[in-house]
C-alpha positions as CSV (number, residue, x, y, z in Angstrom):
1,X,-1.2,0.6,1.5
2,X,1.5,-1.9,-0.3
3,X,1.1,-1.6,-4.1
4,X,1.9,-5.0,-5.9
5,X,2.0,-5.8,-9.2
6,X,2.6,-9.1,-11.0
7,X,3.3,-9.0,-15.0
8,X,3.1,-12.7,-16.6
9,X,1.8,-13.7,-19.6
10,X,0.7,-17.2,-17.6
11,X,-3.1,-17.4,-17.0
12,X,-2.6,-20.2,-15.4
13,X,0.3,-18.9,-13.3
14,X,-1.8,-15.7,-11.8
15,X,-4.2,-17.6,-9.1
16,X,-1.1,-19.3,-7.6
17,X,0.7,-16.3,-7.2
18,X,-2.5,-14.5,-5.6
19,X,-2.8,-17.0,-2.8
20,X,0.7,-16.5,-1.6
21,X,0.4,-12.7,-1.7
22,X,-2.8,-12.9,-0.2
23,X,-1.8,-14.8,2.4
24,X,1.3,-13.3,3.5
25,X,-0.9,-9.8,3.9
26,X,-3.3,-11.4,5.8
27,X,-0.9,-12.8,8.7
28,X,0.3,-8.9,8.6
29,X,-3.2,-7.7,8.7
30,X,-2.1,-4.4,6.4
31,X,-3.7,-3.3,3.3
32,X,-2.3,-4.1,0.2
33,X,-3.4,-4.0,-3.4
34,X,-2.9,-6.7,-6.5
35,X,-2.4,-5.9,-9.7
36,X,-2.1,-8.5,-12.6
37,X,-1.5,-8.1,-15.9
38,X,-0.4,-11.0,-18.6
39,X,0.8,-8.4,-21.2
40,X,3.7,-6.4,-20.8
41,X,2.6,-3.5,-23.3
42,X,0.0,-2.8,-20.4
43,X,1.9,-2.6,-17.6
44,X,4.2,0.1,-20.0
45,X,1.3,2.2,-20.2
46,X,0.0,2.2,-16.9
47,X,4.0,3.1,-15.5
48,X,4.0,5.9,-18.7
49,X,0.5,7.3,-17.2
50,X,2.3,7.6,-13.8
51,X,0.9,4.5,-12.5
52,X,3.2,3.3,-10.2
53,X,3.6,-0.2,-7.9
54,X,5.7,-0.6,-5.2
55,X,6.7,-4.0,-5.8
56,X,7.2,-5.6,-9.3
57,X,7.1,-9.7,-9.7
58,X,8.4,-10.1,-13.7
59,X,8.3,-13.2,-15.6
60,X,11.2,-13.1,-17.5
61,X,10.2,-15.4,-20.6
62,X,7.2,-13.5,-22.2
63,X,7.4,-13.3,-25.9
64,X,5.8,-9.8,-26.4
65,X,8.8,-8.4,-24.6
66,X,11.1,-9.9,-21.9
67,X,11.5,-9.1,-18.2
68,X,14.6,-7.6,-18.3
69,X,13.2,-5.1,-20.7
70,X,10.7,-4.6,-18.6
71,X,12.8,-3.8,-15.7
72,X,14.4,-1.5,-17.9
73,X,11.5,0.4,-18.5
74,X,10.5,0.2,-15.1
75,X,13.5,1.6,-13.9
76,X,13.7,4.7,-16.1
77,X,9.9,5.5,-14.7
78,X,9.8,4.4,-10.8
79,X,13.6,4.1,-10.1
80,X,12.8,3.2,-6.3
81,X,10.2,0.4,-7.0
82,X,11.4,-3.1,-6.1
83,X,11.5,-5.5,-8.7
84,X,11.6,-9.7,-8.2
85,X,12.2,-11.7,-11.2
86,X,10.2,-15.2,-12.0
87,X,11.7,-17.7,-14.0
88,X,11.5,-21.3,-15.2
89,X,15.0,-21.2,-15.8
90,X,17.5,-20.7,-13.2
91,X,20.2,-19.6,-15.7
92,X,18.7,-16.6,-16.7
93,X,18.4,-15.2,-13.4
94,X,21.6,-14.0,-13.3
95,X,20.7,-10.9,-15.8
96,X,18.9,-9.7,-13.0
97,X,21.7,-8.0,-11.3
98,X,21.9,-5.4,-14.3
99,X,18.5,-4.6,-12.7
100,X,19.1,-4.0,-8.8
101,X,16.4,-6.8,-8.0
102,X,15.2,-7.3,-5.0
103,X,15.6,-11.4,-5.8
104,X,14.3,-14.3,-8.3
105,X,12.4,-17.1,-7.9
106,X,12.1,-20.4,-9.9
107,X,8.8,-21.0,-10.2
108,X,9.3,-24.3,-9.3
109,X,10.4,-23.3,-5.7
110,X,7.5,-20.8,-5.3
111,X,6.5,-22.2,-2.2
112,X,9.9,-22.2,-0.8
113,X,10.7,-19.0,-1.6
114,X,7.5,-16.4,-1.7
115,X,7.2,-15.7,2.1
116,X,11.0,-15.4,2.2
117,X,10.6,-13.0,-0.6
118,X,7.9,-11.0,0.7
119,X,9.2,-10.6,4.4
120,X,12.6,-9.5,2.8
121,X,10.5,-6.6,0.8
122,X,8.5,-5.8,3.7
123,X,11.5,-5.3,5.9
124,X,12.9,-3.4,3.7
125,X,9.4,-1.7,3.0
126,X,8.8,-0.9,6.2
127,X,11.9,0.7,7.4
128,X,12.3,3.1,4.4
129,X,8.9,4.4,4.5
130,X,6.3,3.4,7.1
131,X,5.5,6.5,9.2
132,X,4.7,6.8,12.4
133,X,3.2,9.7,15.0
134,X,5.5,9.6,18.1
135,X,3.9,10.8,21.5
136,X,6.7,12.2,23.5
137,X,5.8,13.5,27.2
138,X,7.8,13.8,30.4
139,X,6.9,10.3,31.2
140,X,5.5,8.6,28.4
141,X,7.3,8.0,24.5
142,X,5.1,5.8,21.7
143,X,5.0,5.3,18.1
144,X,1.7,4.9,16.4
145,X,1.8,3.2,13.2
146,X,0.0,5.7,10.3
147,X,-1.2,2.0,8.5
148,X,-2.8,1.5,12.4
149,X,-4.9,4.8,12.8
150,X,-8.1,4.4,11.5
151,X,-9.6,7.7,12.5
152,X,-9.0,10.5,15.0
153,X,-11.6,12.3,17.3
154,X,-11.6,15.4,19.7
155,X,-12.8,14.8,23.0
156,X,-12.7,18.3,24.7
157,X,-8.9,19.4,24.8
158,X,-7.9,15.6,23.8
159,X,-7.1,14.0,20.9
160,X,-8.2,10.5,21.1
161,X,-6.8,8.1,18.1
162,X,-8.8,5.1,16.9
163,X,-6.6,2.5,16.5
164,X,-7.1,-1.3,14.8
165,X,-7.1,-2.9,18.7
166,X,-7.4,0.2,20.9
167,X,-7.4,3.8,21.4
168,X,-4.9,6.1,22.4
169,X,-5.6,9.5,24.0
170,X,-3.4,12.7,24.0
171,X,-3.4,15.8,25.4
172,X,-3.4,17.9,22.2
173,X,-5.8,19.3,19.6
174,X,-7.5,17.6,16.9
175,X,-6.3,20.4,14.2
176,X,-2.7,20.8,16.1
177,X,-2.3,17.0,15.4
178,X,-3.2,16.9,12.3
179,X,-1.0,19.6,10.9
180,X,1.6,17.0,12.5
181,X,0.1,14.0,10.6
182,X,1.7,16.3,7.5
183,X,0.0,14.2,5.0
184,X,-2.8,13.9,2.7
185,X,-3.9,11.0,3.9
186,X,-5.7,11.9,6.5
187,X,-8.8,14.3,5.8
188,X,-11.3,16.1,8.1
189,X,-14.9,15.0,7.5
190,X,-16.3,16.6,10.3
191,X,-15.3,19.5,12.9
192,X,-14.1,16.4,15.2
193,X,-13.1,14.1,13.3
194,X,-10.0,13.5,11.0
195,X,-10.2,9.6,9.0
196,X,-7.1,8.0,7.2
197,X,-8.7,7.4,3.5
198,X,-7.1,4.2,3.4
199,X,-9.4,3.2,5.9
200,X,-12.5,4.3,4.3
201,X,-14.8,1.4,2.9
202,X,-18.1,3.0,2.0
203,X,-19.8,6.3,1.3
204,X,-23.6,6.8,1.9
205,X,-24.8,10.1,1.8
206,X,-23.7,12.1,4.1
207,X,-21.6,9.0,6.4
208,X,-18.4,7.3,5.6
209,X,-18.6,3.5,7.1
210,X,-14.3,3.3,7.9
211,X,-12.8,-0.4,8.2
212,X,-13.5,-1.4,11.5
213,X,-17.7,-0.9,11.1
214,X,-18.2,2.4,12.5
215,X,-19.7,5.1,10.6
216,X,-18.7,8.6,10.8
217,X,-20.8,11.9,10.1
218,X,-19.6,14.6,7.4
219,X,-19.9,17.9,7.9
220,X,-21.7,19.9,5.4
221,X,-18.8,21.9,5.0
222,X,-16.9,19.4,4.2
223,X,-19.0,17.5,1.3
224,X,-17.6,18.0,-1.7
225,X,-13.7,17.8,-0.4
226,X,-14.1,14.4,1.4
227,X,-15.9,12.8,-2.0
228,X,-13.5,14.5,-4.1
229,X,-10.6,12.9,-2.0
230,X,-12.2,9.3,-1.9
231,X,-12.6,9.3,-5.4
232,X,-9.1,10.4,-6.1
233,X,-7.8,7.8,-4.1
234,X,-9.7,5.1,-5.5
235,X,-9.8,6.1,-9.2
236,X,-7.0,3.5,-10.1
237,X,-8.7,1.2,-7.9
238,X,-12.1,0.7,-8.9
């Protein structure tokens, strides 16, 4: 999931820049969530309490404290984040490169210049750290997407993976793939069945409902870990 955060003291400014973002994320059907703030003190706290974004959009004239500040402080906490600059002033754009910015864009040229913006992160994005499970056989070689697997399931000595548009069977075990997976994004609910959190829309009882409308069973065993994960992962997101 894309973490995005935009930090403007413009009320007015916030439902324009949502639309773009929105958009863009919608044409790449992957997850991403927005965060908005309109006071810089807050998005200081949040970074100090180890909340972190991937991708920072600062408005560089707020009078609390400025962007570049910001970026300053954003720097000495998530050094890898990418930061884009907004302005109403083109002049002051230049400061920016004390920063390592990703870019700037006049707000007047919004339109021109989000998707641009956003592809160029994604790119970027997407090579440095989208993982992907490769299936390598004597005849066969694929990548599978992490973002793309919504849930695994063992079907006898196979390993079938539920993808967004299709599944994908390989000749492997359930537990012998996900030690591969290497992550802790991926959790077992059930003897047969590993989900990717991200995915995961709704608890009810004993079932998890996952994005594409299936709902999955979870094993007694597995109870208290599974809700103890989903509510880890979406404590900063309720």
């Amino acid at each position: 999931m894309i973490n995005i955060a935009l930090i403007d003291d413009d009320m007015d400014f916030h439902p324009v820049f949502c639309r773009h973002v929105e958009n863009f994320f919608r044409e790449k059907e992957k997850l991403h969530e927005l965060w908005l703030y309109n006071s810089p003190a807050e998005a200081v706290y949040d970074l100090k309490n180890g909340k972190h974004w991937d991708l920072y959009f600062l408005d560089i004239e707020m009078p609390e404290m400025d962007g570049f500040e910001l970026a300053g402080k954003i720097r000495k906490e998530a050094p890898e984040a990418y930061l884009v600059f907004l302005t109403s002033h083109e002049e002051l754009a230049a400061e920016g490169y004390n920063y390592k910015e990703l870019s700037y864009i006049p707000k007047s040229l919004l339109e021109d210049n989000m998707d641009r913006t956003l592809q160029r992160f994604w790119t970027e994005y997407h090579s440095t750290y989208n993982k992907t499970y490769r299936i390598v056989t004597d005849t066969r070689f694929e990548q599978l997407e992490y973002d793309d697997i919504i849930y695994l399931y063992r079907e006898k000595n196979n390993t079938v993976f539920v993808l967004k548009d299709r599944e994908v069977r390989i000749r492997k075990s359930l537990k012998a793939v996900f030690d591969d997976l290497g992550t802790d994004g991926f959790l077992f609910v059930e003897r047969g069945y590993v989900v990717n959190i991200e995915h995961i829309v709704r608890l009810v009882n004993k079932e998890i409902v996952v994005r594409n409308g299936e709902t999955l069973p979870i094993g007694r065993t597995y109870e208290i870990k599974v809700k103890n994960a989903i509510l880890h992962f979406w404590k900063d997101r309720i």
